[in-house]
C-alpha positions as CSV (number, residue, x, y, z in Angstrom):
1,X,95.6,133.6,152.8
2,X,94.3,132.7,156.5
3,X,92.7,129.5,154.3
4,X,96.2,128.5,154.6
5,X,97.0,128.4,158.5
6,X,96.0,125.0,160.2
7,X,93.4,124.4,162.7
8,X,94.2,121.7,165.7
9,X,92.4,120.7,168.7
10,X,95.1,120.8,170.6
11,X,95.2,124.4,170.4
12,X,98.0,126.6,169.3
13,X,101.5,124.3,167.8
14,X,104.1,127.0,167.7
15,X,107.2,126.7,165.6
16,X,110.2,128.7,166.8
17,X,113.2,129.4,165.0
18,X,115.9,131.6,164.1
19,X,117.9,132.8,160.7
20,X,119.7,134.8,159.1
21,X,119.7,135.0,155.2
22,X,118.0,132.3,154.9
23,X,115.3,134.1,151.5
24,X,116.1,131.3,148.7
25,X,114.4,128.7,151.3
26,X,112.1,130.5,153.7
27,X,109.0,130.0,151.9
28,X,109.4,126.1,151.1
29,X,110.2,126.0,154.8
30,X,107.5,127.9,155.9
31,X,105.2,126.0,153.2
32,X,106.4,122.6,154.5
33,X,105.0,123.7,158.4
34,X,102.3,125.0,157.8
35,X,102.0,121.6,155.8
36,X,102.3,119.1,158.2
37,X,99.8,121.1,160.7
38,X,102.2,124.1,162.7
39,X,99.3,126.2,163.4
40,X,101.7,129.4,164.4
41,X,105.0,130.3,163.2
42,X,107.9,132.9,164.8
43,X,110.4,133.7,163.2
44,X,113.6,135.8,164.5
45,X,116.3,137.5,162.8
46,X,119.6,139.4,162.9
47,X,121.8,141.1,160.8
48,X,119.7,140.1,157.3
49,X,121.0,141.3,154.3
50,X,118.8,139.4,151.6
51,X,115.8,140.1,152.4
52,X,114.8,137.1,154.8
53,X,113.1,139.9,157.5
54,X,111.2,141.7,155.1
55,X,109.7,138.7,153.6
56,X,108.6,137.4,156.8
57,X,107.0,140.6,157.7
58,X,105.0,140.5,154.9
59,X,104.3,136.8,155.7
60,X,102.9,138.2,159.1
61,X,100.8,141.0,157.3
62,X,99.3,137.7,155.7
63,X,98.7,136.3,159.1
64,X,100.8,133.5,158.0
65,X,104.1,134.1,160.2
66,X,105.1,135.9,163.4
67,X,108.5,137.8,163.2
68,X,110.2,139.7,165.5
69,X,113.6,141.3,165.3
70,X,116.4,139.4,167.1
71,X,117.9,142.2,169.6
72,X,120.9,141.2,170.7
73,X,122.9,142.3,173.9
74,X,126.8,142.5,174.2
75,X,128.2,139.1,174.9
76,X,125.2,137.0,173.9
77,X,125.5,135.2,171.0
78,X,122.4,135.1,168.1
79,X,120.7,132.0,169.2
80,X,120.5,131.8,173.0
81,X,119.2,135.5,172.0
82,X,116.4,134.4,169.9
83,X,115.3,132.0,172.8
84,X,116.0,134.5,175.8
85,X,113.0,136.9,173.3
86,X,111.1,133.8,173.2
87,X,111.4,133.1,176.5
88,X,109.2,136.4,176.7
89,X,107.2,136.5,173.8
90,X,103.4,136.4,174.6
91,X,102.8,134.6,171.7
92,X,104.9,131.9,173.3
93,X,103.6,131.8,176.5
94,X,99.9,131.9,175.3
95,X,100.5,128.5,173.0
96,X,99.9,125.1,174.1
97,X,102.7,123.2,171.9
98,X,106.1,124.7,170.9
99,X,109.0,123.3,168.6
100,X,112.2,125.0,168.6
101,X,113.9,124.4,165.4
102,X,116.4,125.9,162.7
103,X,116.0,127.2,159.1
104,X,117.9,123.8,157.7
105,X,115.6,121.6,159.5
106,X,112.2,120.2,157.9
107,X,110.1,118.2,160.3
108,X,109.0,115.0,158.7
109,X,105.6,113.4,160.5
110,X,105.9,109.6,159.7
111,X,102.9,108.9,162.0
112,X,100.5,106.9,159.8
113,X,98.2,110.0,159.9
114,X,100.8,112.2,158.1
115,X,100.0,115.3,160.3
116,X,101.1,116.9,163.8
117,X,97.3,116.5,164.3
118,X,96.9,112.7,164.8
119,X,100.7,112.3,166.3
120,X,99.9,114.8,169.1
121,X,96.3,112.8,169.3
122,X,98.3,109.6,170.1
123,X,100.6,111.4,172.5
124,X,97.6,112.9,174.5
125,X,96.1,109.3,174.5
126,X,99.3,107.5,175.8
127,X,99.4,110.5,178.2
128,X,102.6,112.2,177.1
129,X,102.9,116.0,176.8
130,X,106.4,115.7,174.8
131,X,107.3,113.9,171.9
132,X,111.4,113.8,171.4
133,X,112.5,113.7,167.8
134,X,115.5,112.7,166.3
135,X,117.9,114.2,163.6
136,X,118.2,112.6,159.9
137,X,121.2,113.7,159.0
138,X,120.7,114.3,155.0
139,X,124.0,115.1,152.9
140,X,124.6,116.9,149.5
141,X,123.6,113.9,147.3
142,X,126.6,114.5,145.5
143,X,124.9,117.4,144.1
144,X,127.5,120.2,143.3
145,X,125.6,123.0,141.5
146,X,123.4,125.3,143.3
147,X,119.8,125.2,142.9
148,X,116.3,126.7,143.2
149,X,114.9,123.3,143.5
150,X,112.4,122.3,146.7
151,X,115.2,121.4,149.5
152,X,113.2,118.0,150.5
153,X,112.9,116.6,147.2
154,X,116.3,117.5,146.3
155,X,118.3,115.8,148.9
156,X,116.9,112.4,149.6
157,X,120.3,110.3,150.5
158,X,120.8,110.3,154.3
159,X,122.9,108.3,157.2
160,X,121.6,105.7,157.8
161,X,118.9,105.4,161.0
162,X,121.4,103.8,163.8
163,X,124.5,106.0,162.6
164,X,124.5,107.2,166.6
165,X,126.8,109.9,165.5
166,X,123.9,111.6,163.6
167,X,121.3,111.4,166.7
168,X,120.8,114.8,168.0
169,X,116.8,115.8,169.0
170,X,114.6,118.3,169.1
171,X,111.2,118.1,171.6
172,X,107.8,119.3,170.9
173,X,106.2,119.8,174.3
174,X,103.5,121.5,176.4
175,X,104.6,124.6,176.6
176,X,104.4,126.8,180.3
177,X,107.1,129.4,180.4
178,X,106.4,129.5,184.8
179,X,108.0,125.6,184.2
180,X,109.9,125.5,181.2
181,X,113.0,127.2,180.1
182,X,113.8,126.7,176.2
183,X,116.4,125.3,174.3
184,X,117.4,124.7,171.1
185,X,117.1,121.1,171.6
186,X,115.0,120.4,174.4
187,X,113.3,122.9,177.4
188,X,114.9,122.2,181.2
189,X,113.1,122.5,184.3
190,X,113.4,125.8,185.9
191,X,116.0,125.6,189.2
192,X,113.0,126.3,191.6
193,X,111.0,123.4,190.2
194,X,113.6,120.7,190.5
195,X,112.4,119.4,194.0
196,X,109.2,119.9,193.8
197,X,106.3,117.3,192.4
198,X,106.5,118.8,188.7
199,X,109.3,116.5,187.1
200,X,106.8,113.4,188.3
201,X,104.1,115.4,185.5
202,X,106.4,114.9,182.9
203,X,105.5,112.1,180.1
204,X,108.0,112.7,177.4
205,X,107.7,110.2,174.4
206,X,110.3,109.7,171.7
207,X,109.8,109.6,167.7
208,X,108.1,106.2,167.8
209,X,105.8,107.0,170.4
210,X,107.9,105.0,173.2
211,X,108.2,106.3,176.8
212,X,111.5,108.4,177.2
213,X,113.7,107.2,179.8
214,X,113.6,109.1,183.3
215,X,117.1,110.8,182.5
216,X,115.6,113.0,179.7
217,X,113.3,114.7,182.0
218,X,116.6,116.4,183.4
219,X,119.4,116.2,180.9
220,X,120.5,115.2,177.1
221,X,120.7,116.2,173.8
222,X,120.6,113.5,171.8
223,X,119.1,110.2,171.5
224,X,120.6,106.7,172.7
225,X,120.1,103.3,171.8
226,X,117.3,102.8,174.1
227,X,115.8,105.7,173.7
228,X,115.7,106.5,169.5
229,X,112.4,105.7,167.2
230,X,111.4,107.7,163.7
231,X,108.1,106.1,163.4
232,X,106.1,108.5,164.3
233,X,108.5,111.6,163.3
234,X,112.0,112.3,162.4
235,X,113.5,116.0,162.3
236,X,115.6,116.1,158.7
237,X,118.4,118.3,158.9
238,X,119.8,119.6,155.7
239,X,122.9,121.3,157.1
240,X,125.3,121.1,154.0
241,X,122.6,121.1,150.6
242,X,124.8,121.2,147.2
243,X,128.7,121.9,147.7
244,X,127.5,125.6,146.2
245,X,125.1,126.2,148.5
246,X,127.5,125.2,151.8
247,X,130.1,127.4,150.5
248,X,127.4,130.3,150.5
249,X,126.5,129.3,154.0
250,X,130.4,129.2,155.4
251,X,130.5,133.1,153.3
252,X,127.0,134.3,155.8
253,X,128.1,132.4,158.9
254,X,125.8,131.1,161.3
255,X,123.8,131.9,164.4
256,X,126.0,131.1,167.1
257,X,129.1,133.1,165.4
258,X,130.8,130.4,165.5
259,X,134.5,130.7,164.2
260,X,134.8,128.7,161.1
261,X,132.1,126.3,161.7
262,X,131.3,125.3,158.1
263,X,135.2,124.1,157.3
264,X,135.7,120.6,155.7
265,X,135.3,118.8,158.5
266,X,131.9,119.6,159.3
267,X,131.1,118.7,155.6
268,X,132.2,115.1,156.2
269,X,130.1,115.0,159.5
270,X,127.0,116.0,157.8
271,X,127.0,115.2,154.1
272,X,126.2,112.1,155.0
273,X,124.8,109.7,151.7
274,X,124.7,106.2,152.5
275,X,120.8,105.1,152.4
276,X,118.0,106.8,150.7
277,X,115.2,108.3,152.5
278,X,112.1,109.9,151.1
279,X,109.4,109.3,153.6
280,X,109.1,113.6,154.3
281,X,108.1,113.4,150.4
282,X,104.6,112.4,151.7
283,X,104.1,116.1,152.4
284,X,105.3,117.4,149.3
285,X,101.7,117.8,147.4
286,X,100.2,119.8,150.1
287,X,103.7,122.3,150.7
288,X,104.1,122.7,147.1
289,X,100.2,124.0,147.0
290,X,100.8,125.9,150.1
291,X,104.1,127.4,148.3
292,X,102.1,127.8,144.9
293,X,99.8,130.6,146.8
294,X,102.7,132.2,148.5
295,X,104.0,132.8,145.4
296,X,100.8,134.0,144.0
297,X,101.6,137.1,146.2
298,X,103.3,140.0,144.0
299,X,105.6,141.0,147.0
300,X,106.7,137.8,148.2
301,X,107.2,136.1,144.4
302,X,109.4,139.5,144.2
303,X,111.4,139.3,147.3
304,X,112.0,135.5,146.8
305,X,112.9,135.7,143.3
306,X,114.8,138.5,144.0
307,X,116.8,136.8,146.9
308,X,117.4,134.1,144.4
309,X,118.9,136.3,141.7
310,X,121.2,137.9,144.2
311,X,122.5,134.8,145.5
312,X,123.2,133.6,142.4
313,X,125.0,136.6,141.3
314,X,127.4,136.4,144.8
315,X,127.9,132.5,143.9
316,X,129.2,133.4,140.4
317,X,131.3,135.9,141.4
318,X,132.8,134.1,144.3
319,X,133.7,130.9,141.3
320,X,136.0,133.1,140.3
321,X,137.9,133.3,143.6
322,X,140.8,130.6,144.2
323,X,139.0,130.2,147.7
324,X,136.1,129.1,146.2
325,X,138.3,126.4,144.3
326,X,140.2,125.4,147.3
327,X,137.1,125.0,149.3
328,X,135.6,123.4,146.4
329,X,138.6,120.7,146.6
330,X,139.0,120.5,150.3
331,X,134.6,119.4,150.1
332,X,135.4,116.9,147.4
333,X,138.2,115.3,149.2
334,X,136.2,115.6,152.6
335,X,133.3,114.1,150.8
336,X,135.4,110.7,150.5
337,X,135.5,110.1,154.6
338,X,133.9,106.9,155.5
339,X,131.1,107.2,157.9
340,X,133.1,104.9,160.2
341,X,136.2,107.7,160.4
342,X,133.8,111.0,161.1
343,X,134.1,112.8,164.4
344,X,131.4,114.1,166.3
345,X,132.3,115.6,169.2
346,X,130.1,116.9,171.8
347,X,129.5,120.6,172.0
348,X,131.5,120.7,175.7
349,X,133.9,117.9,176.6
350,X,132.1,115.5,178.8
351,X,132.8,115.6,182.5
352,X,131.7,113.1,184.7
353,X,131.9,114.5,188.0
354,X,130.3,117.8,187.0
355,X,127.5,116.1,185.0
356,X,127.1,114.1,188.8
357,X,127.7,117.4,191.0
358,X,124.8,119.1,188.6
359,X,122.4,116.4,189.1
360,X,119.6,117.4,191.2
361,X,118.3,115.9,194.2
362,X,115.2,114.3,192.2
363,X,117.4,112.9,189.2
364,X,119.5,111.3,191.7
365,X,116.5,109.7,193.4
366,X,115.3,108.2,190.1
367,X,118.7,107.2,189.0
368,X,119.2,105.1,192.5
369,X,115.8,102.6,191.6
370,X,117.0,99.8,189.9
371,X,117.8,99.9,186.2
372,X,115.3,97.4,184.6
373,X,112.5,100.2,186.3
374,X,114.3,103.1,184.3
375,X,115.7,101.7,181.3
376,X,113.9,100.8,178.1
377,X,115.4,97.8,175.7
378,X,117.8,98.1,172.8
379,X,116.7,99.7,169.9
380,X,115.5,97.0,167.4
381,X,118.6,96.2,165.0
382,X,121.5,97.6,167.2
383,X,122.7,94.0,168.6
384,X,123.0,90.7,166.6
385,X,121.5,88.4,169.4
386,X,120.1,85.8,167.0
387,X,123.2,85.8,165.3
388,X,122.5,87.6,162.5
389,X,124.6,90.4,161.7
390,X,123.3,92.5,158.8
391,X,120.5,94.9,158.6
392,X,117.1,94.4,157.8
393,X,116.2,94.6,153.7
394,X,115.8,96.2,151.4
395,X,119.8,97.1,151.2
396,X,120.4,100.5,149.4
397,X,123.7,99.9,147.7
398,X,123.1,102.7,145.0
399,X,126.2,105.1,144.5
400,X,129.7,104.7,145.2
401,X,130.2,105.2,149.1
402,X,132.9,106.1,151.0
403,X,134.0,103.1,152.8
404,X,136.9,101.2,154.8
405,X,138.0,98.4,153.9
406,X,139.3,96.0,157.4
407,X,141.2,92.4,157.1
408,X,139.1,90.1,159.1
409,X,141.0,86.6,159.2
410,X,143.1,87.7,156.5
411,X,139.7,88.5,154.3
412,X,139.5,92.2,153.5
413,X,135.4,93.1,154.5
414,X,134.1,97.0,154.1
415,X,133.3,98.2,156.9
416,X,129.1,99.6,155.4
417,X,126.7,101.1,157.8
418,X,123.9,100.4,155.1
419,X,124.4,96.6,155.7
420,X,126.2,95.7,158.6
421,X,124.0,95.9,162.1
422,X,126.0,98.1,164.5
423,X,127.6,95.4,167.1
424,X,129.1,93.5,163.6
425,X,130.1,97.2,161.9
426,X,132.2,97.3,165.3
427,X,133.1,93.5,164.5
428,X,134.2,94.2,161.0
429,X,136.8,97.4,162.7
430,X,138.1,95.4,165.0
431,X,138.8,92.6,162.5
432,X,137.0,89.9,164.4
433,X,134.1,89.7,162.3
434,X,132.9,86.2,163.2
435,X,135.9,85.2,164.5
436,X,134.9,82.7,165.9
437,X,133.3,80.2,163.1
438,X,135.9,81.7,160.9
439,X,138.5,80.1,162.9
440,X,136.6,76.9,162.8
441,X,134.6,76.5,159.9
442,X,137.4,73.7,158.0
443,X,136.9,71.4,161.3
444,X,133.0,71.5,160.2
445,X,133.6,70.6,156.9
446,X,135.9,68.2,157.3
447,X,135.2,65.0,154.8
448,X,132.2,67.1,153.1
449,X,133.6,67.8,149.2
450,X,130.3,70.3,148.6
451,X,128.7,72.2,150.6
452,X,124.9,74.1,150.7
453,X,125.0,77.6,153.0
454,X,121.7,78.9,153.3
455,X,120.7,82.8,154.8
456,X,124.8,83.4,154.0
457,X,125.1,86.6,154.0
458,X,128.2,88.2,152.4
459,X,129.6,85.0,152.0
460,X,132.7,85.5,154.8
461,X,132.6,82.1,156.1
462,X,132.4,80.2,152.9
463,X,135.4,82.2,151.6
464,X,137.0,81.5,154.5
465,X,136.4,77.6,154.0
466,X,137.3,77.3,150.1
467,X,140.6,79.7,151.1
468,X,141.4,77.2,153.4
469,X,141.0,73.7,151.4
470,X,142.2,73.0,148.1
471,X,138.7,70.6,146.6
472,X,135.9,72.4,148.7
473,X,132.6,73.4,146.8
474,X,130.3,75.8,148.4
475,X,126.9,77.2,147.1
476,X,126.6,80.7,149.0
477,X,122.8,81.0,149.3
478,X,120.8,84.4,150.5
479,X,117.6,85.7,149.7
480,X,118.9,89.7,150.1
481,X,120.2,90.1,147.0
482,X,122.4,92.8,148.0
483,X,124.5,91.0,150.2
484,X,125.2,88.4,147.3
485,X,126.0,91.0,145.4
486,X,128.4,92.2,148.2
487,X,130.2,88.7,149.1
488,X,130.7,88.5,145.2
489,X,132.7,92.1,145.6
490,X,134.6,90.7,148.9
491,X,135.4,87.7,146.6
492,X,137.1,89.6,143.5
493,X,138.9,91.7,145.7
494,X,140.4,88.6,147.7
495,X,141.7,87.5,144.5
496,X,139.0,85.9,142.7
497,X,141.4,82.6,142.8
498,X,138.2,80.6,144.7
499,X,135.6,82.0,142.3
500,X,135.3,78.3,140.5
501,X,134.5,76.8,143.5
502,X,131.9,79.5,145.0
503,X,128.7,78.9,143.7
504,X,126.4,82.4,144.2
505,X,122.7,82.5,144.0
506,X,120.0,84.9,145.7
507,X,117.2,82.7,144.6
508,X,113.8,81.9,147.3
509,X,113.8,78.9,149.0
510,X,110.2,79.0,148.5
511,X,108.8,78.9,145.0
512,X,105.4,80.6,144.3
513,X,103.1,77.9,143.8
514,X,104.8,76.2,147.2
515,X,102.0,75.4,150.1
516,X,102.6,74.7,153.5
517,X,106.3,74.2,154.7
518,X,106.8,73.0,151.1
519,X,109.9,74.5,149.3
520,X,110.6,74.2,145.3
521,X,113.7,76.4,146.0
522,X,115.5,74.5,148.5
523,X,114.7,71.1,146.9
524,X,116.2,72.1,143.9
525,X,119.3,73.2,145.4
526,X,119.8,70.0,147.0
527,X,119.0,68.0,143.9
528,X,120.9,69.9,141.7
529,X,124.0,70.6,143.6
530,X,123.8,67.6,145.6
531,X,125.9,68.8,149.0
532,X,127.5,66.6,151.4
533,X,126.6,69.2,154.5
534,X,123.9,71.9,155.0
535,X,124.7,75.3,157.0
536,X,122.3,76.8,158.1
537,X,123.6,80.5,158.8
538,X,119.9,82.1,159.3
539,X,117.6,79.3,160.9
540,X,114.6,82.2,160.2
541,X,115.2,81.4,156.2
542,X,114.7,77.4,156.9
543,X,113.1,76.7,159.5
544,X,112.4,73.1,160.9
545,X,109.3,72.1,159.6
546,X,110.5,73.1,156.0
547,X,113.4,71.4,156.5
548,X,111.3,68.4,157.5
549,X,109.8,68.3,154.0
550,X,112.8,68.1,152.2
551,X,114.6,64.8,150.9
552,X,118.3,64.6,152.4
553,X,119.7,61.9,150.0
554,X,123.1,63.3,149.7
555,X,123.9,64.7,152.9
556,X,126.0,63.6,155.5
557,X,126.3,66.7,158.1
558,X,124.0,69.7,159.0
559,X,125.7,72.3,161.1
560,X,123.8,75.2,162.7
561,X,125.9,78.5,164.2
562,X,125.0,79.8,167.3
563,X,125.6,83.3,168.8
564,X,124.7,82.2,172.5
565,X,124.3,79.5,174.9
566,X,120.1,80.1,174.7
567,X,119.7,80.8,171.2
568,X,122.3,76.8,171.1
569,X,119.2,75.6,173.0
570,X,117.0,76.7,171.0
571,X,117.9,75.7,167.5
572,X,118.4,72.3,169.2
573,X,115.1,72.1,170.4
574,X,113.9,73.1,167.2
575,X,116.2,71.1,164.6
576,X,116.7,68.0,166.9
577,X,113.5,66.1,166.3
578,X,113.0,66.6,162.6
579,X,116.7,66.0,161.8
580,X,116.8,62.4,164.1
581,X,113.5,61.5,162.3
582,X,115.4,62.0,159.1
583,X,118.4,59.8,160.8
584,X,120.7,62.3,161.9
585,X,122.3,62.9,165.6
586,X,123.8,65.3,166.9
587,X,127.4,65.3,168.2
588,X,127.3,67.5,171.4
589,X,130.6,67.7,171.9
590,X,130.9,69.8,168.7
591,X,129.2,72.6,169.9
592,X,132.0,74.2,172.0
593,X,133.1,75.7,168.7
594,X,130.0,77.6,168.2
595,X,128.0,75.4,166.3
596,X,125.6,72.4,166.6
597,X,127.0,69.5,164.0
598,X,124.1,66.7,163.4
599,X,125.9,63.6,161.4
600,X,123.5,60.7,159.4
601,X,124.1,57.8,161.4
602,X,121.7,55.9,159.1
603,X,121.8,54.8,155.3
């Protein structure tokens, strides 16, 4: 089966990891790596009782795997073992790339060559010898029943990408063990190397193939806002599966012994469900070949199927039990914490002073150059500088979710990660979720009987505006479907008293056969509805010029929110010209209220 072991030009890619009983799902996992280009997998293990060691000795007698026995001294727990023998290991020191990862983590290579091969191309060419990859965190799925099914195909619902909570990493990097000392998430710089000219060598990237910020080099764990990217990779961690096969898991423990680790309130941490995410399904074809000819061999279909069998037998068995039933309940009641309640708390409590007293010399020295030198932007999507405050499209609202509901100026909004960006999820908690045109949207409106809001959103503002007047008509515009669909739901729930005088529709502004800045859908909403005033809530859905095109017979006032002083500028510059030309001015003095109000001073 050699035909099945990768080839790179990069030389030897090394996967390391450690397990314990880990049979049902060792050869999909091992399938899937070799699958995505891992020309060298190691294995260690302790304490197996399913057959997970002999299985990947016979894997190594097929030149397929590496595994050595996990030999563990007094005091030291399974997993810094594993790495303290890898540390060692020959076969370590001799490759040229190493991953350290677990047995419920699938690497997923997003780079647009699908394989570790052209990603590590790219990295060599931007002149990095690290990529940093972050977790998805995947969750159950809401499936309950345990299953022989292919891991990756079988949970596909995830958190969603800027859940920060979910953004631990693990680093693929040039491997030297004079320089490097592993670790389960990242390598650190030997002590004696600290002050000497190696950290300067170091060109880590992160999953989207962005320079990592100087910190990294030294310290961290997980990903920040500046520093996260999955397009070129993403490590999916499946650390839950079906609610069967986590109460399996809590039965065998875990690596690190840790002292009931898989209780209910890790469940709610990682079975996390809100988006959908099947991009590692691009390497499904070639593992399920790879997994195809592992099966083929007599003693590994045995030992799987056998493993399978076994587990099953222990699963039915421990139904029976009333722990099994009061785990089971505890799960499905954990199951309903919104993503906005979970804990994650760090594996240490964070201490300031120590993390500065442990600093070295170099670290400090970086950290002292000014911060636009070290620090990379926002990632895209975090803030809502242009004033929008939802996520880009599509919006996966499949499956009933978990989720708070907050009073915002006496509206009650859900507080949902799949749609809200994560300054206005923050908003929506604090119950100031655009507070501020909330507060002053009737003084807008004032004399307009009907009114046109284009790029609305959820719809907040017009509710708050037909709550708030007794005659007021307001067509709720959005292309995003979703979010109409969403501001219906806020709607219902706020009493549905206002529903005759909120107007929904998630029709285009631009029609089809429309050229140029032309617009079939807008003019129709103006000739049909025939508004007093225009909002325009998302200035990218009508732009200026489109707007120029249009015939403003029945309007009186266009108002234009603003998030900041420079974006008021802006949309001034922009919607100024065409709206005077059309014989509107603007009223300056309105703008201290968050938006720029243009009035028709001409008939």
């Amino acid at each position: 089966m050699q035909h099945l072991k990768p080839l790179s030009r990069h030389g030897s890619v090394m996967a390391v990891s450690m397990m314990k009983d880990e049979a049902p799902f060792l050869l999909e996992w091992i399938a899937h790596h070799l699958a995505v280009g891992f020309t060298d997998i190691l294995v260690y293990t302790n304490d197996c009782s399913d057959g997970t060691d002999t299985m990947l000795m016979r894997l190594e007698e097929l030149g397929l795997a590496h595994h050595r026995r996990n030999l563990i001294p007094d005091g030291v727990k399974p997993q810094p073992s594993a790495l303290n023998h890898a540390q060692n290991e020959p076969l370590v020191g001799a490759c040229d790339w190493v991953l350290v990862l677990d047995a419920d983590e699938f690497l997923s290579v997003n780079h647009p060559s699908g394989q570790l091969e052209g990603m590590l191309d790219d990295a060599v060419a931007r002149g990095g010898n690290g990529v940093v990859i972050t977790w998805r965190i995947f969750g159950s799925g809401g499936v309950i029943d345990w299953s022989r099914a292919p891991v990756t195909e079988t949970y596909t619902r995830a958190a969603p990408p800027l859940w920060n909570k979910g953004w631990g990493v693990k680093t693929l990097f040039k491997f030297d063990p004079e320089y490097w000392k592993l670790g389960i998430h990242r390598p650190t710089i030997k002590t004696r190397l600290l002050k000497t000219g190696f950290p300067d060598t170091i060109r880590w990237l992160n999953g989207a193939g962005q320079p990592m910020e100087d910190y990294f080099r030294f310290r961290g764990w997980r990903s920040i806002r500046r520093t996260l990217g999955y397009d070129w990779a993403q490590m999916n961690h499946y650390a839950v599966k079906s609610l069967d096969a986590y109460a399996l898991r809590r039965l065998r423990g875990n690596v690190n012994n840790k002292t009931d680790k898989y209780n209910a309130d890790y469940w709610s941490l990682q079975n996390r469900n809100e988006v959908e995410d099947r991009a590692i399904l691009r390497h499904a074809p070639a593992r399920a070949r790879i997994m195809a000819e592992l099966l083929g061999d007599p003693v590994l279909n045995r030992l799987h199927h056998g493993a399978c069998e076994a587990i099953e037998a222990r699963l039915a068995t421990y139904r029976q039990t009333e722990a099994y039933q009061r785990l089971r309940d505890s799960l499905i009641a954990a199951s309903q914490v919104p993503i906005t309640r979970v804990q994650a708390r760090p594996p240490k409590a964070r201490d300031p002073a120590r993390i500065a007293a442990l600093m070295s010399a170099v670290e400090k020295q970086a950290s002292a150059r000014p911060k636009p030198d070290r620090r990379t932007p926002t990632v895209t999507g975090w803030a809502v500088d242009d004033g929008d405050p939802y996520l880009p499209p599509p919006h996966d609202l499949s499956g009933d979710m978990p989720c708070d509901w907050v009073v915002n100026h006496d509206v009650a909004l859900p507080a949902d990660a799949r749609v809200l960006r994560p300054e206005a999820l923050a908003a929506v908690l604090a119950g100031r979720f655009e507070r501020r045109n909330a507060r002053n949207i009737t003084s807008y409106l004032d004399g307009c009987a009907r009114v046109l809001d284009i790029g609305a959103g959820i719809g907040f503002i017009p509710i708050q505006a037909v709550r708030k007047s007794q005659t007021l008509i307001v067509m709720v515009q959005d292309q995003r479907a979703a979010l109409i669909a969403m501001g219906q739901t806020i709607a219902r729930r706020d009493g549905g008293a206002h529903d005759a005088r909120l107007k929904w529709v998630d029709g285009p502004l631009r029609l089809p056969g429309d050229a140029g800045d032309s617009a079939g859908g807008l003019a129709a909403y103006l000739r049909d509805f025939r508004p007093a005033a225009l909002r325009i809530s998302r200035p990218r859905d009508l732009p200026p010029a489109m707007l120029a095109g249009q015939t403003l017979r029945s309007l009186r006032r266009v108002i234009v929110p603003f998030a900041s002083d420079a974006q008021a500028d802006e949309l001034r510059a922009g919607y100024g010209p065409v709206l005077a030309q059309m014989g509107f001015a603007e009223i300056p003095a309105r703008a201290a209220a968050g938006s720029l109000q243009f009035d028709k001073t001409t008939s």
